[in-house]
ROKOLLO-674899 format. One record per atom (N, C-alpha, C): residue in one letter; x, y, z. Coordinates in steps of 0.2 Angstrom, whole numbers, plus 5000, padded with zeros to 4 digits. Atoms other than C-alpha are relative to their C-alpha. Last residue first. Example, Ala and Ser with C-alpha at 12.3 -4.5 7.8 and 13.67 -1.06 7.14 Angstrom:
2
s499649944999
s506849955036
s499650055003
a500449945000
a506249785039
a500450065000
***
This chain:
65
x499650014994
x537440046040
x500649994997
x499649965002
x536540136023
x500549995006
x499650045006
x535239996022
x500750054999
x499649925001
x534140046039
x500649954994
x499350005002
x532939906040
x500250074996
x499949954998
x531039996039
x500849985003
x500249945006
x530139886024
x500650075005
x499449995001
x530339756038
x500350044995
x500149995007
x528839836045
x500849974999
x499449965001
x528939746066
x499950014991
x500449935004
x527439676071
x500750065001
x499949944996
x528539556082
x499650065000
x500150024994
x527939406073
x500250055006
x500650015000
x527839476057
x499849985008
x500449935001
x529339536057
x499349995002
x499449984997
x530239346062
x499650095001
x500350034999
x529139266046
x500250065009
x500749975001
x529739406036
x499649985006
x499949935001
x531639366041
x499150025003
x499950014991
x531139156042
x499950085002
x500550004996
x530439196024
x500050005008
x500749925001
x531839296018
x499649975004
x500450035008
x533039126024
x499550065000
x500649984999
x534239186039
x499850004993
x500449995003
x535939076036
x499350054999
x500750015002
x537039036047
x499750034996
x500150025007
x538739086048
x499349964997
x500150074999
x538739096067
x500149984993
x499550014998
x539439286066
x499949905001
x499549985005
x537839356069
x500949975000
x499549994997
x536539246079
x500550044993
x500149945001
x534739226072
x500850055003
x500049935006
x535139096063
x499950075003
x499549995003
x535838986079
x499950064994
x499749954993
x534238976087
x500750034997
x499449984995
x533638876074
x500350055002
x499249985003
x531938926068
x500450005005
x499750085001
x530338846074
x500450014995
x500150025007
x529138996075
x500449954996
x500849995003
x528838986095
x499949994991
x500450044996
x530538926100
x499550004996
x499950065006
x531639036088
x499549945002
x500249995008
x530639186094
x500049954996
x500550004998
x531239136115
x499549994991
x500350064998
x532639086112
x499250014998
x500250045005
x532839266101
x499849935002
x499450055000
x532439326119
x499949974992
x500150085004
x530939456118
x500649984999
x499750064995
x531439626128
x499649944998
x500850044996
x530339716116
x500249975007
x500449954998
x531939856112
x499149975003
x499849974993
x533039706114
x499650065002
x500150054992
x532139596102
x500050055003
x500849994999
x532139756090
x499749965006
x500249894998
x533839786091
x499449995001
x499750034993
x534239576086
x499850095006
x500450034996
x533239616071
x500249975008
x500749955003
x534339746064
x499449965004
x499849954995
x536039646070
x499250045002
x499950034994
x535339506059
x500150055005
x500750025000
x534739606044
x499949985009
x500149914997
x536739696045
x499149985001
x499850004991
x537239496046
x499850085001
x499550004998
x536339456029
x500250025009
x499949934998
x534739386026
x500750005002
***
C-alpha cells in the first residue's frame, strides 16, 4: 500500500491511541512498514489484516489527498 494508505492508518492508531509497536507486535508485521518515508512496503493483506484489527472499513481511505 502506498504512503497516503500509510499516513491513513497512522490517523486511526492516533484516534484509538494504539502504538503501531504495539499493532506490528500482535499481527507480526515489521514495524518499519507502517512508517512513511521507510520505503517499506505495506502488502494489501498486512493493510486488511491492520483494518480488521482495529475495526476499521478500509473501503473508507480518503483517495482524493
Amino acid at each position: 500500500m502506498g504512503e497516503q494508505a500509510k499516513r491513513w492508518l497512522a490517523e486511526q492508531m492516533r484516534e484509538k491511541h494504539i502504538s503501531e509497536e504495539i499493532v506490528a507486535n500482535v499481527l507480526g508485521i515489521p514495524a518499519e512498514k507502517f512508517y512513511v518515508g521507510t520505503g517499506e512496503i505495506l502488502e494489501a493483506d498486512e493493510f486488511l489484516r491492520i483494518c480488521a484489527y482495529l475495526h476499521i472499513r478500509p473501503e473508507n481511505i480518503p483517495l482524493d489527498d
